[in-house]
Every structure is written in structure tokens, then in C-alpha cells.
C-alpha positions in Angstrom: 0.0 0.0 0.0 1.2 3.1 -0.5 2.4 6.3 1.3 -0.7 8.7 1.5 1.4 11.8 1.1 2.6 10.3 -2.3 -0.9 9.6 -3.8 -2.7 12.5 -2.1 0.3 14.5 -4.4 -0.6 11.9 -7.6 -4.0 12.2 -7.5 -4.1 16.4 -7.9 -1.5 16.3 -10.8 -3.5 15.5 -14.0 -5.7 18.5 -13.7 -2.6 20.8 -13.4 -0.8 19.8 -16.1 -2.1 17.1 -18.2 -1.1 17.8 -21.3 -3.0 16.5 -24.7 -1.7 12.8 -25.5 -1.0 13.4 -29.5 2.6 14.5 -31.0 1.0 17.4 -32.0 0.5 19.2 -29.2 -0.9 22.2 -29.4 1.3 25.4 -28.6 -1.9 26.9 -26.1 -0.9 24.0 -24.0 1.9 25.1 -22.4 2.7 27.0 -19.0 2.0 30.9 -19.3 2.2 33.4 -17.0 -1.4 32.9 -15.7 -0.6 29.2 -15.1 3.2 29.1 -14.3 4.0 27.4 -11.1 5.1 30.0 -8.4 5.7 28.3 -5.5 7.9 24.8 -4.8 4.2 23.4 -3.7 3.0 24.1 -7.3 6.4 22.8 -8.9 5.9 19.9 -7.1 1.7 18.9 -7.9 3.4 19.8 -11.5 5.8 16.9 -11.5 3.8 14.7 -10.0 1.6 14.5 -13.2 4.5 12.9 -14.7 3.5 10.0 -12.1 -0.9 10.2 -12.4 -0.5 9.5 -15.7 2.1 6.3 -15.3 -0.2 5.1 -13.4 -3.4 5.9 -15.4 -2.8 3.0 -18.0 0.2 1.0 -17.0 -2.1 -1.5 -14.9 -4.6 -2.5 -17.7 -3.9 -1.8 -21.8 -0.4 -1.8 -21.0 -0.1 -4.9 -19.1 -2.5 -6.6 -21.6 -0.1 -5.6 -24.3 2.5 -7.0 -22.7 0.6 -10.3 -21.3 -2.4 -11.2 -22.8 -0.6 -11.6 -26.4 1.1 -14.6 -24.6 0.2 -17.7 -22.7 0.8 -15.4 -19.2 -3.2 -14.5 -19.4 -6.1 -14.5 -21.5 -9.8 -13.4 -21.1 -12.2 -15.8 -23.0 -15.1 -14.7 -23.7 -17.9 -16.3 -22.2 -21.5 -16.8 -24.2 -20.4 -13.2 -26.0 -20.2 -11.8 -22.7 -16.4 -10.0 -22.2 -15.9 -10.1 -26.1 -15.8 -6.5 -26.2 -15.5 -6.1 -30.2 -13.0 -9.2 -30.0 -9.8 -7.2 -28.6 -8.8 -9.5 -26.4 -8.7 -12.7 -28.6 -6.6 -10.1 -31.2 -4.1 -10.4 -28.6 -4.2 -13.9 -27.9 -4.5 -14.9 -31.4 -1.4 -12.1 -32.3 -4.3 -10.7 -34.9 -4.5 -6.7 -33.7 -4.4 -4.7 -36.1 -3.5 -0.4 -35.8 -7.3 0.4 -34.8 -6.9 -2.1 -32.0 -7.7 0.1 -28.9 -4.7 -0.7 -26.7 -2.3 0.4 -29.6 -4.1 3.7 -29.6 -4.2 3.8 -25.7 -0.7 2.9 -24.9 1.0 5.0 -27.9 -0.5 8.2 -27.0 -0.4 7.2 -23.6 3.7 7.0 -23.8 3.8 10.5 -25.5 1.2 11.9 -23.1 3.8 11.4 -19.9 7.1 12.6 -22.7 5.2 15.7 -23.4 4.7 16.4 -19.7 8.4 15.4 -19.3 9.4 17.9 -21.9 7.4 20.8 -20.5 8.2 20.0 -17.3 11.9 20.4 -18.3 11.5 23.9 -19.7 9.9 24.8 -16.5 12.5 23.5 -14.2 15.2 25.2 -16.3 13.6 28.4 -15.7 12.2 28.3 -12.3 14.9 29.4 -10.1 16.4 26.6 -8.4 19.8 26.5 -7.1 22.3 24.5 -9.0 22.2 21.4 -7.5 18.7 21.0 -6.9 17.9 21.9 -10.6 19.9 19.1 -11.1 18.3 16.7 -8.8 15.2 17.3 -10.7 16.0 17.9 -14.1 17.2 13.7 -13.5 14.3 12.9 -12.0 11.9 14.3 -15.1 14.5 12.9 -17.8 14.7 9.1 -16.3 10.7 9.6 -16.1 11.3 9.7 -20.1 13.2 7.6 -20.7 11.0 4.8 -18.9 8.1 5.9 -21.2 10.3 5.6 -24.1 11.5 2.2 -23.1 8.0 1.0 -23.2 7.7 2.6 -26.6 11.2 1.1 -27.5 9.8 -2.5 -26.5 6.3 -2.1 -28.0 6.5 -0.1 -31.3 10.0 0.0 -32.0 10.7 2.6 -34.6 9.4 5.8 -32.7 9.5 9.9 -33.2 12.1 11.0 -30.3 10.4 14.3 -29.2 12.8 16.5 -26.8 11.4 19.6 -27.0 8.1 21.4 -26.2 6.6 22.7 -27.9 6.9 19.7 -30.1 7.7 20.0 -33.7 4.6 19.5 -36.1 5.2 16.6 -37.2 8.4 14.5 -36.0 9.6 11.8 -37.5 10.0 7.9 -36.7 13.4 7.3 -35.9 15.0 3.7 -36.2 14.3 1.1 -33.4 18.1 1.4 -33.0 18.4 5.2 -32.2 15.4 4.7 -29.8 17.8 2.5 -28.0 20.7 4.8 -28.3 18.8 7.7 -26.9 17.2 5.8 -24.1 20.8 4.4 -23.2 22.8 7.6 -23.4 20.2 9.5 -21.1 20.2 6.7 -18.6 23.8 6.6 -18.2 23.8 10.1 -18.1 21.6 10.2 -15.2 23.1 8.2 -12.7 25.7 10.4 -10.8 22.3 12.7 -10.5 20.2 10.5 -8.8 19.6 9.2 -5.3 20.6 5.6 -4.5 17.9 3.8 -2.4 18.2 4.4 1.4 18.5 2.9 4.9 16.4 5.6 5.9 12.8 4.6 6.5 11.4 8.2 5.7 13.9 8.8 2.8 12.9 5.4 1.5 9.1 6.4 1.4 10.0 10.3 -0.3 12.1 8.0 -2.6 9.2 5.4 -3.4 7.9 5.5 -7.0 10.4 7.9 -8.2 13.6 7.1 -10.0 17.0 6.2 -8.1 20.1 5.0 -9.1 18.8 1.3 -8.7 16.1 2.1 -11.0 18.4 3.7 -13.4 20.8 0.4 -13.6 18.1 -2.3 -13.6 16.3 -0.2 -16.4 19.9 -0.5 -18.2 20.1 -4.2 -17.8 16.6 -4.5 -19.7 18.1 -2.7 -22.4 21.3 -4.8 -23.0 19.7 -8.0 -21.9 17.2 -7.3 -25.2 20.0 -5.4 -27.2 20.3 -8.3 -29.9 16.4 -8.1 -30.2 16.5 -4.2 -30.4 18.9 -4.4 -33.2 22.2 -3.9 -31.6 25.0 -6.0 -30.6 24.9 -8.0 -27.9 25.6 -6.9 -24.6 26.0 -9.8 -22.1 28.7 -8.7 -20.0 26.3 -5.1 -19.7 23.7 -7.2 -18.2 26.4 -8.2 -15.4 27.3 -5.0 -14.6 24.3 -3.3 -14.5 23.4 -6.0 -11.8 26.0 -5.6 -10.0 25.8 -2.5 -10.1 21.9 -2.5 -8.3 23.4 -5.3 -5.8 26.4 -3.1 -4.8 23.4 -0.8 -2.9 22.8 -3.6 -0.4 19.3 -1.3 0.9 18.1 -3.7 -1.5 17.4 -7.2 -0.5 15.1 -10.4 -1.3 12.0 -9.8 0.9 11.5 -12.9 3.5 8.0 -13.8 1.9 7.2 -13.1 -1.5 2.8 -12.5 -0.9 4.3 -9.3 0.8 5.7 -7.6 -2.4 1.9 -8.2 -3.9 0.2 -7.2 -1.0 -2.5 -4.5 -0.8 -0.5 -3.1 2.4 2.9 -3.3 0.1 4.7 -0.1 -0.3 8.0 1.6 1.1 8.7 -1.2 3.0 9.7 -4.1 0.4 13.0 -4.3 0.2 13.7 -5.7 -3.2 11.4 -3.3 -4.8 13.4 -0.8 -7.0 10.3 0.8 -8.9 6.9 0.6 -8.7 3.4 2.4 -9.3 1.6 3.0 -6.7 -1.9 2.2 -6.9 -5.6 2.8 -4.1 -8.6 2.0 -4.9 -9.7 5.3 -6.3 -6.4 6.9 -8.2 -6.8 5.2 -10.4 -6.6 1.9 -8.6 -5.4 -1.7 -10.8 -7.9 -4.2 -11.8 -5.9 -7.2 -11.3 -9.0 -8.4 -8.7 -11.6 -7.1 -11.2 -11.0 -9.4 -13.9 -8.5 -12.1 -12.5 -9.9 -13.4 -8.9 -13.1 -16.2 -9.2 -15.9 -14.4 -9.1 -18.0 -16.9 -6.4 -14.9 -16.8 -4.1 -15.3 -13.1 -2.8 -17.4 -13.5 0.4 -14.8 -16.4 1.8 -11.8 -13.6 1.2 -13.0 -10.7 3.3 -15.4 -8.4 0.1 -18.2 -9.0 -1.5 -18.6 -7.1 -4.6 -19.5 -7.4 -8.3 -16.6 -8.3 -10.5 -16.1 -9.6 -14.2 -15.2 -13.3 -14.1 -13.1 -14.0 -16.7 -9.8 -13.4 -17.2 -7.3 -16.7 -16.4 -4.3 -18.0 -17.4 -3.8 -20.9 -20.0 -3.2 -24.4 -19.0 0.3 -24.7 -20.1 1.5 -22.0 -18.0 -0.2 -22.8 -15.0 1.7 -26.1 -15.4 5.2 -24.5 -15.1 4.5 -24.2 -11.4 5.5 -27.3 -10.1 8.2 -27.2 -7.9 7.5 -28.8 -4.8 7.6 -26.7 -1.5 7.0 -23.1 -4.0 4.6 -20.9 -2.3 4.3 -19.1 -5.8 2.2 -21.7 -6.8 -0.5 -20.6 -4.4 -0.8 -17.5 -6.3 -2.9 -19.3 -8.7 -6.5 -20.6 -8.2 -6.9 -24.0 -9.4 -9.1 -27.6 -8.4 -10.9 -26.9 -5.4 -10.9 -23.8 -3.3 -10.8 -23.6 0.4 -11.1 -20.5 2.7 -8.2 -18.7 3.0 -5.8 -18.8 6.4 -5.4 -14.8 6.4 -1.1 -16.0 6.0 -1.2 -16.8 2.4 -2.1 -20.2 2.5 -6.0 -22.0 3.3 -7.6 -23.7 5.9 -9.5 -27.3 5.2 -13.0 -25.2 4.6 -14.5 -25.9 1.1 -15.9 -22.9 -0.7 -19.1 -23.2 -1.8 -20.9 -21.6 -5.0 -23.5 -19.4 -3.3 -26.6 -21.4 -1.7 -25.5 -24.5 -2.6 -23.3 -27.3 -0.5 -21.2 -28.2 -3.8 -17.8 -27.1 -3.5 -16.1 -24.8 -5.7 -13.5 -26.4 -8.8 -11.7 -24.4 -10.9 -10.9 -26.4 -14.0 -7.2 -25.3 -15.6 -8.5 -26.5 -18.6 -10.5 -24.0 -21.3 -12.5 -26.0 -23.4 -14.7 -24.0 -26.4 -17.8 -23.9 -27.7 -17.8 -22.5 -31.3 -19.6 -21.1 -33.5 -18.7 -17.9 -30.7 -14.9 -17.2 -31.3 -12.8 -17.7 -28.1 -15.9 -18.5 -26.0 -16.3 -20.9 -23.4 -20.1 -20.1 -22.8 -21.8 -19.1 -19.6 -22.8 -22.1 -17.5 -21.7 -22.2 -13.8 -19.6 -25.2 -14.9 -17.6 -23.5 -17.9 -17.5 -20.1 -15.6 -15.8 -22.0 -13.3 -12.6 -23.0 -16.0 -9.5 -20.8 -16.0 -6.9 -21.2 -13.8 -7.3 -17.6 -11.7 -4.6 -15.2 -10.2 -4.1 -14.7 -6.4 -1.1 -12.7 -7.1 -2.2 -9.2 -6.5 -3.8 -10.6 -3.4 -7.7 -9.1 -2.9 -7.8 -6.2 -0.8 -10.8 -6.1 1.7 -11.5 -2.9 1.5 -11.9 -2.8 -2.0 -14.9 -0.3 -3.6 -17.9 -1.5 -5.1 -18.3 1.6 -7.1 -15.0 1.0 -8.5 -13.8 -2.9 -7.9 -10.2 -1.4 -8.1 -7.7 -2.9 -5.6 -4.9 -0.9 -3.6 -1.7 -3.0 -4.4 1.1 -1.5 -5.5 2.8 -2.7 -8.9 6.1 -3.7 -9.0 8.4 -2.7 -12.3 11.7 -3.7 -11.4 12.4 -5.6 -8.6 15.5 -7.4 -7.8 14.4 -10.7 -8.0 14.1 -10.0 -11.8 17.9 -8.4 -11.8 19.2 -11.6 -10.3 17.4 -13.7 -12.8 18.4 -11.2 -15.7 22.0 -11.6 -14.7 22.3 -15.1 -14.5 20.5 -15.6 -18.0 23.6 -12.9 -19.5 26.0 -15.3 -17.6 23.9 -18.4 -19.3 24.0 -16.6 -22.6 27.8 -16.4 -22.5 29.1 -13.0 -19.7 31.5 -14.1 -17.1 30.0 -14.8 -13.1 30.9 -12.2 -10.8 31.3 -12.2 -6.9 29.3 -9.9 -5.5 28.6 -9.1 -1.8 31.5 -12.1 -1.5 29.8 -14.7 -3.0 30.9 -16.2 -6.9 27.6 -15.9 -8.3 27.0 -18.1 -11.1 23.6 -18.7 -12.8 22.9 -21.6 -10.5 23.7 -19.8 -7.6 21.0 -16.9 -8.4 18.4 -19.0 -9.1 18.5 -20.8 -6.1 18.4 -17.5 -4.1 15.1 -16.6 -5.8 13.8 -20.4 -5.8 15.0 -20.2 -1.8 13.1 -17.0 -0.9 9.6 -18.6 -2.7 10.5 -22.2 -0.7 11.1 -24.1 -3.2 13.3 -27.0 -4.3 16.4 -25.6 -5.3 18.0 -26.8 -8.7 20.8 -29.1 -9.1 21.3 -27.3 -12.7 20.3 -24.2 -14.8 20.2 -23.9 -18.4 18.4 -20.9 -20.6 14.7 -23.3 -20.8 14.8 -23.6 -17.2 15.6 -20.0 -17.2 12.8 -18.6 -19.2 10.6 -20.9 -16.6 12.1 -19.9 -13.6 11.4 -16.2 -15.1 7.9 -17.4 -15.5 6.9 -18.8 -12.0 9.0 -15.5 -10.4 7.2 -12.9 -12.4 3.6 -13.8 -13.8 1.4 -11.3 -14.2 4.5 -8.4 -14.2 4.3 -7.2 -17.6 7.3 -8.9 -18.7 6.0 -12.3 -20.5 6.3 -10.8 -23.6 9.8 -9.5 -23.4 11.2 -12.8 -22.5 9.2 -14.9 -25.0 10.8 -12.5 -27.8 14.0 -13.0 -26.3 14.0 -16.6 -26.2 12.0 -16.7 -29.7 9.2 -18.6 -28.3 7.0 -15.9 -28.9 5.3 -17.1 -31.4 4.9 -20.5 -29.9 0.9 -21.5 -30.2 -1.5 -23.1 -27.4 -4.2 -24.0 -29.2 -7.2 -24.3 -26.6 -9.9 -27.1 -27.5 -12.6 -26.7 -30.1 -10.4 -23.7 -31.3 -10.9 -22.9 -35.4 -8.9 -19.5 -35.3 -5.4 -19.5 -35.7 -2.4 -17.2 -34.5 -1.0 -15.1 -36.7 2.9 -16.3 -36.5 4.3 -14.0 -38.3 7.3 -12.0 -37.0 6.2 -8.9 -37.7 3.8 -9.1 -34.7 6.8 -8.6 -32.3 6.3 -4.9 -32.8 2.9 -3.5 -32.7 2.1 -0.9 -35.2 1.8 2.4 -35.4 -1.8 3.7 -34.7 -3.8 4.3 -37.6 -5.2 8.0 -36.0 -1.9 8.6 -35.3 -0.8 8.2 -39.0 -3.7 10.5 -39.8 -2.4 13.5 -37.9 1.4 12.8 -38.9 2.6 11.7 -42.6 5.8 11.4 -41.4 4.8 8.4 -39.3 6.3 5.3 -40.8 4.2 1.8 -40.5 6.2 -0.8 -38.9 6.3 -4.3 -41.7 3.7 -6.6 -41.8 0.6 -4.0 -40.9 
């Protein structure tokens, strides 16, 4: 959960500065006299839109971009209910096309906060702070940017890099690879500017969903772990150092039980958590519970209110969790379903479906029932298949009116530097000792495998890897990525009954361009394939 004093500043900031999302942002928009911030209290709320809007759409058409177009997630629909015009099984079946409505979303979504970024720039530079803390915050607003153009960089690709406001009519798409070499020469830019995490409990809360060094170095390590991907040379040994780099801080450290990084109470207080949005149930609040938790299971957790019941995860990745002992596995909801222990586990008390004495199953398995596309109809019994996510655990004091949940979501975290670092090593970077240990892929693992309880591995290689990746971070936004990576991205589940058919083309590891966007610019270029 997170620090009052930080959303209380989120929640004020859109309606100071929010700028409009398009490239061609209208010159009326920016700060004039009448509007200029005059005090450090304005400056601040200013800022802080940067952050509103981060967190406006990273939690839903983001993370669906980044999740549901694998096997990580996928909302069926169910008897035509949760179709929705069919965008979800676009993203399953790698079928979107530039009208899809997340590609809209998330593109202007990503030049809405590097607008806000560049403005924000030009009023820092002219707003009379001292040297140093000009500095401080001209760091802050430019790493800010540079995460919104990695998530274009990952996404789209071949992207306009806008620097200035107001922004020219009509910029021009730039090369996937100078969107890297931007993004890369402002980060390392930035780190002798930034705060490194603290051992200070109030520092650590001022610092919380802001960048830091850690941040800065972990965001790095994405970048040359994916290098060969974004068309550059590898950079394996990068990878390393950037790790080591985020481990040399030793503020951060692998949290004792791994339900407390996902909790609604999370916050300033997880350890391992280098950057996260944080999220109530009102600004704007994620929707992880909404569409993931079972439906028929609220009472017997702590809520009772209306929420969709479809989205699940396929079959084949629930089977990854296996390991014995892995408490990660009971972030999934699967066979049948016992009341909850209040400690992340359950007691030996069915569930029952409402006004009934029949327990409730969950079935992993999604069987179909054409003609409907993607449909598993609407009985109690197909309702009840889908393996569903515990993850972002259900917060009890979530809001009817809104069925949004309070936890805080994790970007980088250092569980995923240690894993990122020993897949470079796998991949062919020397080990490394840090914090006096040799710390070879094996090694790492086993730390991660340790904190989650479960069996550790006699051996690691890259498949293991990519599955190790897969029981650490479900549901993080970071499926995608490593499926590219490992080119399995195109790999197909076909679900029972199915007659459609993924698109396998390679083109669909970039999304393309929006068409409104190609509207209002000609010098937008289409990425192949759309």
C-alpha cells in the first residue's frame, strides 16, 4: 500500500498539467504566466503528473499488451459476454491490427507522460532553483522519459524521439536502434544525478515511485539483456554489470516472503522493490482483482462485490508451477478452493458456490464452444474454468463503485535483476562475486527459488531459465519480453474446439503504429507486416 502523502500529491496532478496525448501538441498547451507554477508546492503537484498518468494506463492496456498476447493471461469470452469487439482474442490470437484500442491507448499514452516530461523540463530550467537541486530534478523528469520511451522502445519499436516542447509539427519515426541509443545515453547520463535507495525509512518512502540509481541500472540491464532483439550487438557482460551494479546498494534485498511484495498493504517497506506504481482504490486503482480473482470466491476472502469473471491464465503456463515446497504456486487458483488462512495459504474449509453445499473447482483446462470465437459459454460449470490469479492478493477494502484494488505494482524488482543476470551469464558473460559470493547462474536461481520455498535446482540452463522467469514474475508485464527473447514468442496453445489460428508472423513482435496517429502525422512510418 502506499504512502498517503505520495498519492494524495498523484492524485491532484493531472488536472494541473495534463497535457494532450498526441505528437501534436498544441502550442496553447503550455505554461504561461497565468498558469506558471510560483511556488515549490506548485512545482511539485506539477511533476507529480509525470507520475498520475504512469499510473493511469500502465495496470490494464499496458499490461495486456505486454501479457495477454502470450500464454501469461487470456480473457475468453464467455457466451459473448467479455468479447468487447473481440480485442482480447486479437491479442491472444497475435491478430491486432493499428485500430486495435490498446495500440491507440498505450502509444498516445507513452507521448502523453514525454510531453509532460518535456514541458516539465523547460519549467525546471527556468524556475529558479539552485544549481544542485535543478539538477536533482532535471534527473528525476528525464529518467521519467526515458521509462516511457522504453515502453515505446519495446512495443512499437521505430518511434518519433520528441525533446522539445513545444513539439515540432510533425516528428519523425526514428530507427528502433536510435530509440535505444537515446534511451541508453540519457540513462547513463543520469546516474551520478540520482539518489541511491536508502536505509532511511522516511527517505525510502519520499524516494518510493520515483527514479534512483537502482532504477536507473536495472532499467539499463533491460536494455542490453534485449539489445540483440532491439537491433544492436549483444551486450551480455552489460547485463552483469548493471546487476551488480543495483546489488552493490545492499538497501536492497530479497523480501522474506514473496505475498508481501503483492500485497494490498505493500509499499515503502519491500526491500527488493526498485520501482513501482503506486496504486488505491480510487487513483486510479489496478484491476488485477476485477478481472482475475473467481468471481463466487469473494465472500470467503474478506469483500463482496460485483466483478467480471473472466480473465485466467492458459493451462500450459499454470503447469510450469510445479516445484514442490513453491509458495508461488499458491498464487494461482486451481481444483478446489478452500477458505483462506489470512497468511497466504488456506484452511481445510471448502468454498461453496452461493446457496449450494457443492464445492467450488476451478478447471485449468479452457475447453470451447464454437460457433462464438474464443468462447467458453456461460454455465456455472464452464464459468468455473480458468486457472485464476491470487497474485495481487484481494484487498478487503476494495470499492464496489470501482472494484479497483490498492496494491502497488512492482516494475523492477530485484528478484528479476538476479534472474536477468544469471541468463547474461547463461548466454555467455562471465559470473561475478558480489557481496562475496561467486555468483554463477545456478547460484541466483537458487536465491530466488530459496526465498519462494522451493526445491532448489541441481542445474540451470536458458529453458529452465525462461521458466524460472515465468513462475518469479507472472502477471509483471514482462512475459512478452522474455518470450521475444527466447523466440518462443510465437509458440501456439491451441485451446480445444479452437478454429482460429495465430497469426505467426514476426512482424507481430512490434505492434504498429496507430492508424489515428498516421492520420495527424505523414511522417509516421508503419512498422512491416501492418
Amino acid at each position: 500500500m502506499k504512502n498517503k502523502a505520495i498519492l494524495l500529491a498523484l492524485s491532484a496532478l493531472a488536472t494541473v498539467t495534463y497535457s494532450c496525448k498526441k505528437l501534436d501538441v498544441p502550442v496553447e498547451s503550455q505554461f504561461v504566466a497565468a498558469n506558471f507554477p510560483k511556488t515549490l508546492s506548485d512545482y511539485n503537484a506539477s511533476v507529480g503528473a509525470i507520475y498520475s498518468n504512469l499510473s493511469s494506463q500502465f495496470a490494464v492496456p499496458y499490461w495486456r499488451m505486454q501479457t495477454m498476447a502470450t500464454d501469461e493471461a487470456i480473457l475468453p469470452a464467455r457466451d459473448g459476454n467479455f468479447d468487447d469487439g473481440g480485442q482480447y482474442r486479437q491479442l491472444h490470437y497475435h491478430t491486432w491490427t493499428p485500430d486495435h484500442p490498446n495500440v491507440l491507448t498505450i502509444w498516445q499514452w507513452a507521448y502523453g507522460g514525454i510531453t509532460t516530461c518535456n514541458r516539465l523540463l523547460n519549467v525546471t530550467n527556468t524556475f529558479g532553483f539552485a544549481p544542485a537541486e535543478k539538477e536533482a530534478h532535471l534527473a528525476e523528469i528525464r529518467a521519467m522519459r526515458a521509462l516511457y520511451y522504453f515502453f515505446l522502445l519495446d512495443l512499437y519499436g521505430n518511434v518519433p524521439i520528441v525533446t522539445d516542447y513545444p513539439t515540432a509539427p510533425q516528428p519523425a519515426t526514428q530507427p528502433r536502434t536510435k530509440v535505444y541509443e537515446f534511451i541508453e545515453s540519457e540513462l547513463k547520463s543520469l546516474t551520478p544525478k540520482l539518489p541511491g535507495k536508502s536505509a532511511n525509512p522516511a527517505t525510502t518512502t519520499q524516494q518510493y515511485g520515483r527514479p534512483t540509481k537502482g532504477m536507473v541500472y536495472a532499467l539499463l540491464a533491460k536494455l542490453y539483456l534485449n539489445a540483440e532483439v532491439y537491433g544492436t550487438p549483444a551486450r551480455y557482460s552489460d547485463v552483469v554489470r548493471m546487476a551488480d551494479s543495483v546489488q552493490a546498494n545492499t538497501n536492497y534485498a530479497l523480501d522474506t516472503r514473496y505475498r508481501d511484495i503483492f500485497l494490498p498493504s505493500n509499499g515503502p517497506q519491500i526491500r527488493e522493490t526498485i520501482f513501482a506504481i503506486p496504486y488505491d482504490q480510487q487513483i486510479p486503482g489496478n484491476q488485477f482483482t476485477r478481472f482475475g480473482f473467481f468471481y463466487y470466491s469473494v465472500q470467503a476472502y474478506g469483500f463482496n462485490v460485483g466483478l467480471s469473471i473472466a480473465m485466467s491464465t492458459t493451462p500450459e503456463f499454470y503447469a510450469r508451477f510445479n516445484l514442490p515446497g513453491d509458495f508461488r504456486t499458491t498464487t494461482w487458483l486451481a481444483g478446489p478452493q478452500f477458505v483462506p488462512d489470512g497468511n497466504g495459504g488456506f484452511t481445510t474449509t471448502p468454498i461453496y458456490y452461493p446457496g449450494t453445499t457443492n464445492q467450488i473447482v476451478i478447471n485449468p483446462v479452457l475447453t470451447l464452444v464454437p460457433p462464438k470465437p474464443m468462447d467458453v459459454g456461460n454455465t456455472l460449470a464452464t464459468q468455473s474454468e480458468g486457472v485464476r490469479s491470487l497474485k495481487y492478493y484481494p484487498d478487503p477494502a476494495i470499492i464496489q463503485a470501482t472494484r479497483l484494488n490498492g496494491n502497488d505494482v512492482p516494475v523492477l524488482r530485484l528478484a528479476d535483476v538476479l534472474l536477468m543476470k544469471a541468463e547474461a551469464i547463461l548466454r555467455g558473460a562471465s559470473a561475478t562475486t558480489a557481496n562475496g559470493e561467486l555468483q554463477t547462474p545456478l547460484v541466483l536461481v537458487n536465491k530466488v527459488r530459496a526465498r519462494a520455498g522451493a526445491q532448489l535446482a541441481t542445474s540451470i540452463d536458458l529453458n529452465g531459465l525462461l521458466d524460472e522467469r515465468a513462475r518469479e514474475l507472472s502477471w509483471e508485464a514482462w512475459r512478452r519480453n522474455d518470450l521475444i527473447r527466447f523466440n518462443q514468442f510465437e509458440t501456439e496453445y491451441p485451446l480445444p474446439n479452437d478454429v482460429l489460428k495465430m497469426d505467426k508472423s514476426l512482424t507481430r513482435r512490434l505492434y504498429p503504429v496507430p492508424t489515428v496517429e498516421r492520420q495527424l502525422n505523414s511522417n509516421l512510418v508503419q512498422n512491416p507486416g501492418y
